[in-house]
N, C-alpha and C positions, 0 to 999 in steps of 0.2 A: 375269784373266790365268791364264793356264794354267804348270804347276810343274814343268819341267825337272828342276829342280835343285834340292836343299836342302842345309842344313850334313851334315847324317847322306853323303849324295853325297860331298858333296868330301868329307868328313873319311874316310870310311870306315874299315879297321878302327883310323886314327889320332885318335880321339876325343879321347883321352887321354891321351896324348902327353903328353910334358913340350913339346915345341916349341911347342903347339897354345897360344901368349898370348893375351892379348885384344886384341891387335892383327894377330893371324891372322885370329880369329875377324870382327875388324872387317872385315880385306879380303874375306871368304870371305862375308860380308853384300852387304857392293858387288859383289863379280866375278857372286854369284848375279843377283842386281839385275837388273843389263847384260845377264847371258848368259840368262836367263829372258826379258826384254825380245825381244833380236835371234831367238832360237829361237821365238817365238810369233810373228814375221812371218815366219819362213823356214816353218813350217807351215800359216801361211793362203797361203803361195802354193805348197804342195801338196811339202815337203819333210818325209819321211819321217824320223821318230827311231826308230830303231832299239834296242829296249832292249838291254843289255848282259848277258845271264844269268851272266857271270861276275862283276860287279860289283853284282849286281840293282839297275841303275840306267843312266843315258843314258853314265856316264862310261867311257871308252874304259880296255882293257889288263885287269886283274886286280888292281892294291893301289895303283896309282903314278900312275893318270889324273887323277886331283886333287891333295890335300894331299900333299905328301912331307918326312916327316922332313930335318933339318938332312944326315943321316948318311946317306940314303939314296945308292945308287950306283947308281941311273938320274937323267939332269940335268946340267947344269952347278952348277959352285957357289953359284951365285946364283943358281939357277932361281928362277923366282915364283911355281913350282911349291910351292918352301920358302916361300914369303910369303904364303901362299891368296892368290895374283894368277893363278891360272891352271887351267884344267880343258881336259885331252881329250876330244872328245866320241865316242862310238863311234860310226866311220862308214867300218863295212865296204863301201861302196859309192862311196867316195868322193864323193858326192853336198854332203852338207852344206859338206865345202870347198869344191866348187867355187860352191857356191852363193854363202857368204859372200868369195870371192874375186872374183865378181862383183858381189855387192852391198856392196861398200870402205865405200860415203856411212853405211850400216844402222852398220857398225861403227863408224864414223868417231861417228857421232850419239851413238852408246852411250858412248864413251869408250872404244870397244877397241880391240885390236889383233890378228893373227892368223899362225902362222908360214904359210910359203909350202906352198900343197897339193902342192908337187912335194917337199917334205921328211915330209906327213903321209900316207900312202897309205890308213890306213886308221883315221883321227881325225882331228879339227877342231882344231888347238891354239887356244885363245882366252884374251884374257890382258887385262888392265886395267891391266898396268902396260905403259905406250905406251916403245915404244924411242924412244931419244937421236934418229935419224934422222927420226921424227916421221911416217916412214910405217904406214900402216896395214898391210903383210903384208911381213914382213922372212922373213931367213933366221937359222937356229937357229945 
């Protein structure tokens, strides 16, 4: 299996973090899981990852694309952004959401969920914690 994504990724420069429990950690084990999974068939069927040279890694933005502190003011308050249930993926081309916005069943198998590509223009929100609605691509 090929490695999208590792803790070093999501956690970025929040390693350390007082927030970062071992129940982050745990979800930031499963969300890699999933999202390493669905990304290694979105590339055998010839979908581009884009590294992120500002994050030197796949995740989309500068500090916030992964893990975010309790305190952080990008998010909602309960983002699952704050829970390691959730990474942006960088995807200045839009390509990757539309990809997984058409292939729902890939997420659906993983256990994930995804916000809707008309709220992401230029990231893939993807997330392991499934909204109350039970759909696989909600609005933020």
């Amino acid at each position: 299996m090929i490695t999208y994504f590792t803790p070093d990724d999501i956690l970025g420069k929040w390693a350390t973090h007082d927030d970062v429990t071992p129940e982050v950690h745990e979800n930031i084990f499963d969300l890699i899981k999933r999202v390493n999974a669905v990304c290694e068939v979105a590339d055998m069927d010839g979908i581009d990852f884009p590294f992120n040279q500002k994050t030197l890694s796949y995740v989309s933005g500068e500090q916030y694309g992964g893990f975010r502190p309790q305190d952080c003011p990008i998010g909602a308050e309960h983002s699952s952004h704050k829970a390691g249930k959730a990474v942006d993926i960088f995807d200045p081309k839009h390509e990757i959401s539309m990809y997984f916005y058409k292939h729902q069943a890939l997420l659906k198998e993983h256990g994930l969920a995804m916000e809707h590509p008309s709220k992401t223009l230029s990231w893939a929100h993807l997330t392991s914690r499934l909204p109350p609605s039970g759909k696989t691509v909600f609005y933020p």
